[in-house]
Steps between C-alpha positions, in 0.01 A plus 500: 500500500504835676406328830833272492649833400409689780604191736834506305519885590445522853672146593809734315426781699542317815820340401626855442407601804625226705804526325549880573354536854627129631828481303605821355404721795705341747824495314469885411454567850781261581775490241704270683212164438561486104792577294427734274588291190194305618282818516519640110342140367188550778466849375441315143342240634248804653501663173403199301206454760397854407490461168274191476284590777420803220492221208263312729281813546465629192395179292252471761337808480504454122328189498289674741403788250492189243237322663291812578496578128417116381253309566123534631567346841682771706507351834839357411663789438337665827666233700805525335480835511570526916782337507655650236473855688632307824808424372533849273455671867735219689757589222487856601721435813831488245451827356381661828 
């Protein structure tokens, strides 16, 4: 579960950041390529992104600190466990 989660999270974290470097970027830079009734719903869209890209993270490190604390066989949870911290660090790019 907290594999597919962590996919989930940095397959989000890319589409943010294609969306904000590729799309977004652009069109600051150049007001005249989108009309700026277009820009406010990618600005949710980006916002939406955000917020499950945290979702994403944050179930996976909990099923993370879930398997770590069940069960006798822990080498599941140690190779959930990298992922999980990949995407908590790729997510760091938003806030930074």
């Amino acid at each position: 579960m907290s594999l597919g989660l962590s996919a989930a999270a940095m397959n989000t974290c890319l589409l943010y950041t294609d969306l904000e470097w590729k799309v977004m970027n652009p069109v600051l830079n150049k007001p005249s390529l989108m009309a700026v009734e277009m820009q406010m719903p990618l600005e949710e869209l980006l916002k939406g992104l955000q917020r499950m890209e945290r979702v994403f993270i944050y179930l996976a490190v909990g099923f993370v600190v879930w398997a770590f604390r069940s069960g006798t066989p822990r080498w599941p949870a140690w190779c959930a466990l990298v992922p999980a911290v990949c995407a908590w660090i790729m997510s760091w790019h938003i806030y930074a």
